[in-house]
Every structure is written in C-alpha cells, then in structure tokens.
N, C-alpha and C positions, 0 to 999 in steps of 0.2 A: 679592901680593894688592894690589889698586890703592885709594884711599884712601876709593872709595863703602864696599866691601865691609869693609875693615875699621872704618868708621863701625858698619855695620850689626850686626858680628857682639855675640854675648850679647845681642838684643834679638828682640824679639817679634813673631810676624805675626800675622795674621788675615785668613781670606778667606773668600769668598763670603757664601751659596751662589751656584753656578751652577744657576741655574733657565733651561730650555732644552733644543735636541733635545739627545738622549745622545752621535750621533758627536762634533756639537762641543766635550762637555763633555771626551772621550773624547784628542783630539784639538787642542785650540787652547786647553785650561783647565787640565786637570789636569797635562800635564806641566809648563808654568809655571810654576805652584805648587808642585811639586817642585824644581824649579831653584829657584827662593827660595830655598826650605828648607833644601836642603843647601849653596848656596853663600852664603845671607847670612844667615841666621837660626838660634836656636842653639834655639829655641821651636816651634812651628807650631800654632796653629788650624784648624781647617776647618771650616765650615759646609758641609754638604751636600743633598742633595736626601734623605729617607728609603730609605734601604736602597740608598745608593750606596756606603757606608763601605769598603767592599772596594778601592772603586780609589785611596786616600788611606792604608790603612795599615799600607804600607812606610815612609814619613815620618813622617807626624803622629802629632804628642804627644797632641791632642785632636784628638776629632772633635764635630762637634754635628749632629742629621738634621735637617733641617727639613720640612716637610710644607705651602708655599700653598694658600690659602683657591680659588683659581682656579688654573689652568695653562695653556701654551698650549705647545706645541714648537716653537714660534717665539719667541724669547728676547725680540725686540722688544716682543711684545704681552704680555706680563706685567708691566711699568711701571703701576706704579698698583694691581696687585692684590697685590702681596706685603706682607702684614700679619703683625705681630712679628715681622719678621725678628732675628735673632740677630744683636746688636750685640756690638760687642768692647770687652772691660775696661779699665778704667785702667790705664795701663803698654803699650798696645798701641803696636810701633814702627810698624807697617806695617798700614794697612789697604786691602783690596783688597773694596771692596763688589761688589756682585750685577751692576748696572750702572753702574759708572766704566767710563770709557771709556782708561784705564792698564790696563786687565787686558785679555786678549781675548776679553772676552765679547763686544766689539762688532765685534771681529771677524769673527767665523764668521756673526754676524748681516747682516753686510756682505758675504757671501759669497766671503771671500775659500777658496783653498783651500794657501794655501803659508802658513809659517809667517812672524808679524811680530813674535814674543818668542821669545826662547829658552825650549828645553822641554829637558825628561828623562823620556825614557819608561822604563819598566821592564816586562819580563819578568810577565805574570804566570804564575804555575809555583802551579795548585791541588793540592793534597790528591787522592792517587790516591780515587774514590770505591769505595764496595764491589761494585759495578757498574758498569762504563764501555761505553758505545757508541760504535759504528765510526762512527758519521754520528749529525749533531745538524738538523734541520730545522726553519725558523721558517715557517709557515704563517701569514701574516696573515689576520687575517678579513676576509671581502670588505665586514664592514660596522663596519668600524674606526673608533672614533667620532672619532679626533684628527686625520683624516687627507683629504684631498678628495679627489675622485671615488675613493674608496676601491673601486669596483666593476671599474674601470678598470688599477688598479695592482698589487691579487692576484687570486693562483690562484684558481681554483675547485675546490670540493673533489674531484671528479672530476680534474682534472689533479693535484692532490697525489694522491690514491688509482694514477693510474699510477706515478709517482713511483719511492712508495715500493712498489711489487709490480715495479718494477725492482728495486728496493734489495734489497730480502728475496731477491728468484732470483738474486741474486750473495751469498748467504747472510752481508749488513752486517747486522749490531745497528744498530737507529735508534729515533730519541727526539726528541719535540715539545717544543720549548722555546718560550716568551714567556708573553706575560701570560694569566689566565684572561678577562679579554674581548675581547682584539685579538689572541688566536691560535687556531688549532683546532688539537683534537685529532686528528690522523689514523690510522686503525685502523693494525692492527699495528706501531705503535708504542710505547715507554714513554712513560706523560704526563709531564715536567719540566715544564711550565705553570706559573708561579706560584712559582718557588723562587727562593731568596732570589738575588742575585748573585753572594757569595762562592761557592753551591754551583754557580751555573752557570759558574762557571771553574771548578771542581773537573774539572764532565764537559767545558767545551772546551778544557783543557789534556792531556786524555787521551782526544779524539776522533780520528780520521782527518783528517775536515773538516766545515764546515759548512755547509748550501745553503740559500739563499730569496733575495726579493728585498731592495734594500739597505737596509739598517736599520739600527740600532743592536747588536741582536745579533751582525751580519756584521762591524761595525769592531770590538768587541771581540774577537771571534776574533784579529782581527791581530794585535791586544797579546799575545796568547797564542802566538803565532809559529805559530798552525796553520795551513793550507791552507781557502783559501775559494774558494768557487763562489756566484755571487754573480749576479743579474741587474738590468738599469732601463731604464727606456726615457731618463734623463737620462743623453746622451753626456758631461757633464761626472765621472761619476761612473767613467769607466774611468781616466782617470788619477786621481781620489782614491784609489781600492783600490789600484790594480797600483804607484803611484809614491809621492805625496805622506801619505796617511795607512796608510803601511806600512813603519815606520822598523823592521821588520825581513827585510824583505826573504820576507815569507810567500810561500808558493805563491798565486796566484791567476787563477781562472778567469774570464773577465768575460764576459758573454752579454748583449746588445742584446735590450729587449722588458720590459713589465711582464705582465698578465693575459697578453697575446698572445707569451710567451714562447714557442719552437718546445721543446717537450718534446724532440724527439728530439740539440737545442742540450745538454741539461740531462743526457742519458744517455751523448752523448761526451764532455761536461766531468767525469762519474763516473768513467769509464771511463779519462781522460787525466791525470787528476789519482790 
C-alpha cells in the first residue's frame, strides 16, 4: 500500500452530486467514486441526483438525493443554478464537489470519451422481477423537452408501432421503459415508464436486450452486461458503446441514423443478436 493511500485510509469522503447527462454520470463519475471508496476510504458519502441511489449502493455508507432548482444535461450549464447543494460535515477527509475539476465531471463535459481516473465498475445483477420481458424499448418522444432538434433524433410513432408488431410475430415479451414525458407508450407493450431505477435494472438484468436510440437507458444496460441494439447518427458513439463505455464486453449492435434509421437495419440487428 503506497503512503497516499495509507494516509487516506479510516478517513472520510464525500462526493458530489453529479448533476449532468446520465451516460456520463454512468461512466466517467460513478465508477471513480467507487475506486475511492474501496481503495482509500473506510466511510463513503454520496450525494446524488434523486432516484439515482441504485448506482452507488454496493459502496456507500450514506447516500443523500438531491433534487436542482434548474437542470440542464449538459453538466456545464448548470454552474450557477445548484442551490443547497449538500455540503459535507466536519471531519470530512475528502471532498469531491459537483464541479471541481479533480473529479471527472469535467471531463465527460470536455467530451472526452476514454477514461482520465481510475474507475471500478460493478456488475449490476437486479432482483428477478415477478414478470420479466424478452425486449426492453426506449421510445423517445419526438417532442423531448431537454433535447434539440428533438424531431430529427426519434422515431415516430409509426416506425416504433413496426418495430414492435415485428417483435410480437417472433412471439418477444416487450416493455416501454423511460420517463412519463420524454418516452412513449407503444401499444402492445407493458408500460415500465416512470419506474424507479432500481426496478429498471431489476427488468434489464433479466431482459434478452435493449433497443432505441442512444441514451442513458442504452449505457445502463451495459453495466448490466446485457446485449444492446442501439442507434445515432453521431459516428463518435460506435466506439463509445461497442469499446470504451462497455468494460464488460456486452453484446452490441450499432446502426448508423437517428429518426432516419432504416427499420429493416433494426429487424436484422433483432434477428443477429
């Protein structure tokens, strides 16, 4: 043990939140703050975004949610609006605020896409649900309010309604997952819309795979080592998926196109995966 580390250990952290998109929290936030944890710290705080707690506790001692007055999924433009942030107590050894630029939050914001701290990812393995489907689908709504030309980027509901009346004639269980404003509902599906995080790894740890365009639901899937199908029109996002933000080596399917995705792209990536 070299003489940083054994300084550090019996003493206290405290981090965040990470307020920001979700892959990067996913990806360039959270496993760092794990690697602390377990290699210099004998405590762990966390501040987090609400209803993120699921991806911090395998480590943390505490958690704390936080909820900003504003938000932006752009990490950068949220400077200036985070009010009462969750400050840390006395005795704290380590503090790793929302925006220091020692954590990598400024990273991801910098667009890098390889890592510049050491991380520890973990396995997430949910609770078998009382129900599990074969396919999980994130339908963005075409009018997704945190999102630009959001009309440009998803489906329309008609291309999800083929979709999934492929899915159903190869007799998959499927189920809509994200939010109740920025996802739709697509017929013959189970609505998961709006369930909490932990339950949504409950069902993508016990799915086949997961399909839409890239999101945040799509890089969590990785952490759950399942099989993704995945589309964008930004080339930089085939090696994030297939190389750099899939330290387990998941299955994945990568398809070039956002709205203008070729459907028939989306029914041999079903098929081959």
């Amino acid at each position: 043990m070299d003489t940083q580390v054994s300084e550090l250990k019996n003493k206290k952290l405290f981090a965040g939140p990470f307020v920001g998109e979700f892959g990067w929290e996913l990806f360039c936030w959270q496993g760092y703050i794990r690697y602390l944890s377990r290699n210099q710290f004998d405590h762990t705080t966390v501040a987090c975004m609400s209803g993120h707690s699921a991806l911090y506790e395998d480590f943390a001692d505490e958690i704390i949610e936080y909820s900003p007055d504003e938000y932006s999924p752009n990490c950068q433009f949220n400077k200036g609006k985070m009010t009462n942030i969750p400050e840390p107590p006395e005795g704290t050894s380590k503090y790793i605020s929302p925006n220091t630029t020692e954590a990598p939050s400024y990273t991801p914001c910098n667009g890098s896409f390889d890592f510049k701290f050491p991380q520890i990812f973990t396995t997430y393995k949910g609770n078998r649900p009382d129900v599990s489907f074969d396919i999980l689908i994130h339908a963005r709504s075409r009018k997704h309010s945190g999102q630009v030309n959001s009309q440009d980027r998803n489906m329309s509901r008609e291309k999800w309604d083929e979709v999934v009346n492929y899915l159903t004639s190869k007799n998959y269980s499927v189920a809509s997952i994200g939010t109740l404003d920025s996802s739709m509902h697509i017929k013959s599906t189970k609505d998961l819309r709006g369930i909490s995080l932990s339950k949504l790894i409950d069902y993508m740890s016990h799915s086949k795979t997961i399909l839409g365009p890239s999101s945040g639901p799509l890089h969590l899937q990785a952490l759950c080592a399942k099989p993704v199908i995945v589309w964008s029109g930004d080339i930089n996002n085939k090696y994030r998926y297939q190389t750099a933000w899939n330290p387990f080596g998941a299955p994945v399917k990568y398809l070039n196109g956002w709205s203008n995705v070729k459907i028939e792209h989306i029914k041999s990536a079903i098929d081959d995966i």
